[in-house]
N, C-alpha and C positions, 0 to 999 in steps of 0.2 A: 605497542603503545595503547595505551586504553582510554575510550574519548567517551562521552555521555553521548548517545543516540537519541534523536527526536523522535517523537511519537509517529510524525509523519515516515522516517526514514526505519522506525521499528517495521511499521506496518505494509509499507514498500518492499522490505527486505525478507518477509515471511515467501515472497512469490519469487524469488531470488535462486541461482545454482548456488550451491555451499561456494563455489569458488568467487562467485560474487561478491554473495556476502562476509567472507573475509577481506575482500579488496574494499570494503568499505570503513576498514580501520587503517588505510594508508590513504584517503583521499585529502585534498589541501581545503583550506577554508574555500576558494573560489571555487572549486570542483563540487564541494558541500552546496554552496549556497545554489549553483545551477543543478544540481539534483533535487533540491528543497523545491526551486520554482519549475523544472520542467520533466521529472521524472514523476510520476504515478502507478498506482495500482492499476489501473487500464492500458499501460503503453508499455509496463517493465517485460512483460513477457514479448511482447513483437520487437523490443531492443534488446534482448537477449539471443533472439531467434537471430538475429544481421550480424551479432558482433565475432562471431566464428572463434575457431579454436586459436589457440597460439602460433602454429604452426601457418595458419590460413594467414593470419595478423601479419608473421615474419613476410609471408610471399608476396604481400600486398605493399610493404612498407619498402622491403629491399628484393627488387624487382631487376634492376639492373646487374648484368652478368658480362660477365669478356673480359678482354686484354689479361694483362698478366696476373688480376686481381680475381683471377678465377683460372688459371692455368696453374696445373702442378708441376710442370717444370722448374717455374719460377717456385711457386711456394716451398718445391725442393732445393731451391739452393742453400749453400749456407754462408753463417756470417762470417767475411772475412776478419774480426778482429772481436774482443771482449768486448770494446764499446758498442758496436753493433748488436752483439748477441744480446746484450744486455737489453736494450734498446727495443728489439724484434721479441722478446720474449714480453715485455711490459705491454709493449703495442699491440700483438696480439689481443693479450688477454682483456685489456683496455676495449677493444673493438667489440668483443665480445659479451662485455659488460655492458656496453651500449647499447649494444642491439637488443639484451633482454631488458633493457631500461626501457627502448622504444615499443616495444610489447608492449610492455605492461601500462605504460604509460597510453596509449594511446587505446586500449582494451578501459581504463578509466576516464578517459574522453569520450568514448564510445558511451560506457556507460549512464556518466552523467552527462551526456550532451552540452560539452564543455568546450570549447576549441583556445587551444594553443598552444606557444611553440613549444615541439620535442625534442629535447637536448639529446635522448638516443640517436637522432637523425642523425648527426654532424656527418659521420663517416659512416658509406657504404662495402667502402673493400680495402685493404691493407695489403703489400706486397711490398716486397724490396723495391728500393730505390733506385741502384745502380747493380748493373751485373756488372763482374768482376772476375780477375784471375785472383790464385792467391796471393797475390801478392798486393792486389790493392790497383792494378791498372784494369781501367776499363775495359772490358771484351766482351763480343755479342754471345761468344761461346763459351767463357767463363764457365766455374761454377759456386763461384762465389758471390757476395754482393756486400754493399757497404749502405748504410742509409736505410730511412723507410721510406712508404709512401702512401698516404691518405686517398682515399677516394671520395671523395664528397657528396654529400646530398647534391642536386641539381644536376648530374652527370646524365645521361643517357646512352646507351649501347657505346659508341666511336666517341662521342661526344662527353670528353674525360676533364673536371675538373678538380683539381687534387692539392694537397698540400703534402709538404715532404719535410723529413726530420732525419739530420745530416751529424753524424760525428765530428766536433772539431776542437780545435787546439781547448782546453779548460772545459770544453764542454760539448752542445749541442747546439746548430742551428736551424729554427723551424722558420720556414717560409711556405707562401703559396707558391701551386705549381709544380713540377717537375724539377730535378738536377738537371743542370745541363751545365757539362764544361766548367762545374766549381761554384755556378749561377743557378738561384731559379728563376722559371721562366713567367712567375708570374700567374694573377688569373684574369681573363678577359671580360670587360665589363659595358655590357649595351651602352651604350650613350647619344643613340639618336633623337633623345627628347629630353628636356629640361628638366623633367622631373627626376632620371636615374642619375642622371650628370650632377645634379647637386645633391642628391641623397648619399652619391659617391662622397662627397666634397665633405658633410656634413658628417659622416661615418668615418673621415681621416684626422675633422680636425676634433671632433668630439669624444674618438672612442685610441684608434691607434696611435694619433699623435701625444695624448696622455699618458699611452701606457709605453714608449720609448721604442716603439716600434722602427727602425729602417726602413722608410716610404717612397715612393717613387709612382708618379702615374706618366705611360709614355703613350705616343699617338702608336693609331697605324703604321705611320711610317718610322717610328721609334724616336721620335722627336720628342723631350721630356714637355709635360704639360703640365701648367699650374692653376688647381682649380679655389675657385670663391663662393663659398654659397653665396654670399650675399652678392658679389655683384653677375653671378650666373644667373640670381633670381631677377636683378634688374634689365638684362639684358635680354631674358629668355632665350638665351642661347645656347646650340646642345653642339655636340662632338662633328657633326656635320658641318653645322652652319659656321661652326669656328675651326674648319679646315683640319680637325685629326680624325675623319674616318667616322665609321658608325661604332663601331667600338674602339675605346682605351684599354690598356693594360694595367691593373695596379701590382704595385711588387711592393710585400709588405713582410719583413722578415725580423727576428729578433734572436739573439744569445742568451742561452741560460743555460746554470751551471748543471743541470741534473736530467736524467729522464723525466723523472716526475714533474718537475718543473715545463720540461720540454711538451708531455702531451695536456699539462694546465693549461698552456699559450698557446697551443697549436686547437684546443677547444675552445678557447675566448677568441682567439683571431676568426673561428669560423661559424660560432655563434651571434659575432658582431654584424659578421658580412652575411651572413642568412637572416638575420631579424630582419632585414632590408630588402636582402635579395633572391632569399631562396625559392620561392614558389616563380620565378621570372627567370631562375637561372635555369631552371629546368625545360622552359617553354621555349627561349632561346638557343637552348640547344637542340628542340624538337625543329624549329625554324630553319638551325644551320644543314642539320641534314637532312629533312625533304623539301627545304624551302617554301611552305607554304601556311605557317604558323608566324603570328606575329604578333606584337605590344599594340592592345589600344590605348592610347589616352585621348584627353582633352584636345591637345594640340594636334594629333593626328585623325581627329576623330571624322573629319570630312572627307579623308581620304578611303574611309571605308563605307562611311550611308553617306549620298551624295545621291543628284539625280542624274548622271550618267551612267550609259549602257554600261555594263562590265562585261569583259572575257570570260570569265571565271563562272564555273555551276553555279556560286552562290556564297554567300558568307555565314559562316557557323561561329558564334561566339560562344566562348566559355568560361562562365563568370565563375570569380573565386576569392580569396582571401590569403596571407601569407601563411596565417596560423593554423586555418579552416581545418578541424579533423577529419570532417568529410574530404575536403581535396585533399589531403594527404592519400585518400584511399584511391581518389580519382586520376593521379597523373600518370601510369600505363594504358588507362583507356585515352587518354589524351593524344598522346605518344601513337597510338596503333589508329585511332582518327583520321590523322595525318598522313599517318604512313599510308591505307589503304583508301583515300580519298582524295586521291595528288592532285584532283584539277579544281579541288573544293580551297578557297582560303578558310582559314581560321586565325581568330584572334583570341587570346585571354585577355579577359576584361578585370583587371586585379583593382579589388571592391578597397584595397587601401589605398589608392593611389586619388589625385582630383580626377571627378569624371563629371561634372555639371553639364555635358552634353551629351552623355551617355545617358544619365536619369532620364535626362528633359524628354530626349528625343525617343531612346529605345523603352524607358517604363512610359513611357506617353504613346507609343504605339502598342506596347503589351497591356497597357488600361484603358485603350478604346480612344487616346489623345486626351487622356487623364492621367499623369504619373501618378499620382497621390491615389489614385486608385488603384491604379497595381497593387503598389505600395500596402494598401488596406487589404486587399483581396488575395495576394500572391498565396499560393497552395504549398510553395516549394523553398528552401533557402539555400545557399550556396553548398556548393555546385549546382547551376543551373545553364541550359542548353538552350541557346537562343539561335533560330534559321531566319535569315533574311533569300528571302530567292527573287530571283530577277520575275518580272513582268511580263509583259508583252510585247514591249519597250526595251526588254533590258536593263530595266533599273530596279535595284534591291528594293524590296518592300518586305515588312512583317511577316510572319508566314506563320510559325507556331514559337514556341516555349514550354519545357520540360523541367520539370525540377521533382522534388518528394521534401517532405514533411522533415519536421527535425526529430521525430523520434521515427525516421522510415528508413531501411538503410539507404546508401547512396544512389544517384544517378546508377541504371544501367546500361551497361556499353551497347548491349542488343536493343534498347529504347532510341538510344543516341543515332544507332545507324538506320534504325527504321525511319525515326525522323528526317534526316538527309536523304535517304533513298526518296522520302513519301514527295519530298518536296524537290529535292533538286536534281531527280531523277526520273523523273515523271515519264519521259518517253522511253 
């Protein structure tokens, strides 16, 4: 395609790698205009030095490894019947096309300091669905299988969220979750504060219930739940306080006649549910397996600065955004944070959600007890690392803030641990 170049972006693109500068003829009007206002001839070569090769890009983006979406016994099995094969040979390739979508895509983000969502992301690993005899009964020993099975953005090592695409009678049926038993099992959704409980609610009757989706939200205990944005928002009532648990299940499934069809649906059903929820599905899974990563919001925000002593070394926040291309690059350092700092809590502070007492309070201590001056002064933009460490007292106070520039590459994981050592490891 051949576009007219601005004088500004001729002049920018003379200090450009050739492979650059060809990536400057597939960028979008929004991608354009934040390279018009924040790319320069003084900053393009130290953003070209951060954005790494394709391969560096791939390591960063799909990060997550295991289970059977990285085992070759599974990948060796085969399909038990035409519809399968057919199925597992689309899906593949489909996977594959994604992921170099998510490259490239996010190598143009990088470049023009652009942030938003990448539809490369949807899926991380692909594997059969069900193992199989030949005949079509399920067996662990099998060597057949029937079905596929998505792995999702938001997954972590153990902590597998997935959507599956199942052969049946005229056609295909794609749901979230796992097969199980004929059933899928669904994908599990925080719901201990009012804000993900209705963004759940608003995401059913807005986007799935339009499109003829099979819905279902059931509690912890598997008791079906019917949710209201409107009157969740009157009530401010979350998954806890209305007795199903801190998480619900949604089960959100559809029929269609085709493969192609089938991985169209199975990309819109997970596009929907990640505009929403992807940068949080990921954090809640770092949460479930070491237990010490969690959601701030508004509602719970007392519960983490407060003037009581804490147990805990200290609190690490980590601020982010759903879209954010930097945190896209940031969530294995997040992950290994956790992992190797078990007595430390952390929270992601997700900069799209209501936070009026997260500004007030945590930029009003990061400006001296002037938010609006953080605000004007801040050196760094999302992802940024904020330490509260206990006192002498025991009670969390300020302590530092780490961030970098928008044309600097991301937060580093060796900055992030010096700052928790420097502070809440003192002795």
């Amino acid at each position: 395609m051949s576009i007219e170049l601005t004088e500004h972006e001729r002049t920018v693109m003379a200090k450009m790698t050739p492979q650059h500068q060809q990536l400057m003829t597939e960028l979008t009007p929004n991608e354009r205009k934040s390279f018009e206002k924040n790319v320069n001839v003084d900053n393009i070569e130290k953003i070209q030095s951060w954005i790494g090769t394709d391969e560096e890009i791939e390591a960063i983006l799909f990060w997550v490894k295991g289970g059977k979406f990285d085992d070759p016994a599974w990948q060796g099995l085969t399909p038990v019947d035409v519809s399968t094969k057919m199925l597992w040979e689309k899906a593949k390739s489909h996977y594959q096309e994604l992921r170099a979508l998510a490259v490239r895509m996010q190598r143009r983000s990088d470049l023009t300091l652009f942030s938003q969502l990448n539809p490369g992301l949807l899926f991380n690993g692909v594997a059969p669905a069900i193992r199989c005899d030949q005949g079509g009964a399920p067996s662990d020993q099998g060597g057949f299988f029937k079905g596929i099975e998505f792995r999702l953005v938001g997954s972590i090592d153990q902590a597998i969220d997935s959507l599956s695409i199942l052969p049946a009678e005229g056609g295909y049926q794609v749901g979230f979750g796992s097969a199980k038993e004929g059933n899928f099992t669904g994908i599990s959704v925080y719901g201990a504060d009012n804000y993900s409980l209705t963004q759940l609610a608003q995401l059913i009757d807005r986007r799935y219930s339009k499109m003829g989706f099979d819905l279902a939200v059931k509690s912890e205990s598997g008791q079906d739940v019917v949710l209201d944005a409107r009157e969740l928002r009157k009530s401010n009532g979350n998954s806890v306080s209305l007795g199903w648990g801190r998480f619900v299940t949604l089960f959100s499934s559809k029929k269609v006649a085709s493969v192609d069809e089938a991985l169209s649906t199975a990309g819109q059903m997970v596009t929907f549910f990640y505009d929403r929820f992807g940068l949080e599905r990921e954090s809640i899974n770092i949460g479930k397996m070491f237990g010490n990563f969690y959601i701030l919001r508004d509602e719970n925000f007392d519960e983490y600065v407060n003037d009581k002593p804490v147990k805990e070394k200290g609190l690490v926040m980590l601020t982010a955004t759903l879209v954010c291309r930097r945190c896209r690059r940031e969530m294995e350092a997040f992950r290994d944070l956790a992992r190797d700092f078990r007595d430390v809590k952390f929270a992601l502070v997700n900069l799209n959600s209501p936070l009026f007492k997260f500004y007030e309070r945590v930029f009003g201590d990061m400006g001296g007890g002037n938010a609006d001056e953080f605000r004007k002064n801040a050196a760094g933009v999302t992802p940024f690392t904020i330490v509260y460490a206990p006192d002498a007292n025991g009670v969390l106070k300020f302590a530092e803030y780490y961030g970098t520039g928008k044309s600097d590459a991301s937060p580093e994981p060796s900055e992030q641990v010096r700052l928790i050592k420097k502070h809440l490891f003192k002795s």
